[in-house]
C-alpha positions, 0 to 999 in steps of 0.5 A, a space after each residue: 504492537 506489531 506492523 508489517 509494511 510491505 513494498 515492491 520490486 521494480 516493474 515495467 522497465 524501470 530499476 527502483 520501486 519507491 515503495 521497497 526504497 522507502 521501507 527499506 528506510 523504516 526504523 525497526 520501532 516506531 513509538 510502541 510499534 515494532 516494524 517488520 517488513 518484507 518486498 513482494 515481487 510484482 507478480 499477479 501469480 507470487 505476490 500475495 503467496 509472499 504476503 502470506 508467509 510474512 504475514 505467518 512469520 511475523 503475526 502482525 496487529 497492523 499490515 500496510 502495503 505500499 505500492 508505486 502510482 506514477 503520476 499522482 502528486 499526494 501520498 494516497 491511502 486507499 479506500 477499497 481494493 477491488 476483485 478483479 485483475 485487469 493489467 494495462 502492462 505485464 508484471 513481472 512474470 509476462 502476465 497481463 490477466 484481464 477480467 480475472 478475479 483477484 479471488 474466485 467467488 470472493 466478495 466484489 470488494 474489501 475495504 481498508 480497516 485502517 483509519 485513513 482518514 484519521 492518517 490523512 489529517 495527520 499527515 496533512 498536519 506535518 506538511 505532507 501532501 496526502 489524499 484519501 483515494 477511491 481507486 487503487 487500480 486493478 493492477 497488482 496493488 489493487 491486487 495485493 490490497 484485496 489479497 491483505 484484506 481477504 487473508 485479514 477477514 478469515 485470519 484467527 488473529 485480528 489484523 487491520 489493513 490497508 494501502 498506500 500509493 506513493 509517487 515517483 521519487 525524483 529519480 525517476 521524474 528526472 528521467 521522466 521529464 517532469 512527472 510529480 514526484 516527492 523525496 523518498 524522506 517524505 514518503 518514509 515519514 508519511 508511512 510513520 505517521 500512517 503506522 502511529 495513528 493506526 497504532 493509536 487509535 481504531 475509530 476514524 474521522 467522521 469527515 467528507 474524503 476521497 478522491 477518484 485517483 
């Protein structure tokens, strides 16, 4: 079996994105799974075109893109990724789209095909802060989360995917004076116990889950 984990460049002034630091740090085999991973620019234009051509090269069974949430305090898989762009800051391009579609004419939404809840539990389990999340935002997360799960509904090869948002890593609280942030080790252990549960198992937890953050 085969997984792509995906993280992102540096956005909004800052120099580190946790999320390309954390998958930076993967192992090349988790279990029976073999990790490739690639980072997407913070782009509303570029990201999901990225996306796509690693998709292309490394013909996954398992996708997992990773994403920054400054403020929340547990490591968040998402539920479902909306279909509208509707930027708080600028990426990285100067764009600040706002009421666009992620996809023209695409369904309202797209949801995870991962067992998340199943993961949370899991990561729970080793002692990780972890949360099944409502809301992926609208920013460029939200939108490479509807891009991965649109491109996984038409892709002639069965793919699962989904996302996670992660917290700032200290680094970054320091500067901020007090912002929730976890070590990146976490994070990188939180993203191997996400890919081992998704490798093992199809079906989720029949389970009461999901926060609005």
């Amino acid at each position: 079996m085969k997984a792509l984990v995906t993280g992102f460049d540096p956005f909004g002034g800052d120099k580190v994105n946790p999320s390309s630091l954390a998958v930076g740090k993967l192992k090349k085999r988790i279990g029976g799974v073999v990790i490739h991973t690639a980072t997407l620019p913070t782009s509303y234009a570029k990201s999901a075109g990225v996306l796509r051509k690693a998709i292309e090269k490394t013909r996954p069974d398992i996708v997992l893109c990773i994403g920054q949430a400054g403020g929340r305090t547990e490591l968040c898989l998402e539920r479902v990724a909306i279909n509208v762009q509707d930027a708080r800051i600028r990426d990285n391009d100067g764009k600040q789209p706002i009421d666009k579609p992620v996809v023209a004419d695409g369904p309202a939404a797209h949801f995870a095909t991962l067992p998340i809840k199943a993961c949370v539990a899991a990561m729970r389990k080793a002692g990780l802060p972890a949360a099944v999340s409502n809301t992926a935002g609208t920013f460029v997360c939200n939108h490479i989360f509807y891009a991965l799960m649109d491109i996984a509904a038409a892709h002639p090869i069965p793919m699962r995917g989904g996302f996670l948002h992660i917290p700032y890593v200290p680094e970054q609280a320091a500067r901020l004076g007090g912002a929730p942030s976890m070590a990146v080790e976490d994070i990188v252990r939180g993203i191997e116990i996400i890919l081992e549960v998704s490798a093992a198992r199809t079906s989720d937890l029949h389970t009461a889950e999901g926060r609005i953050s």
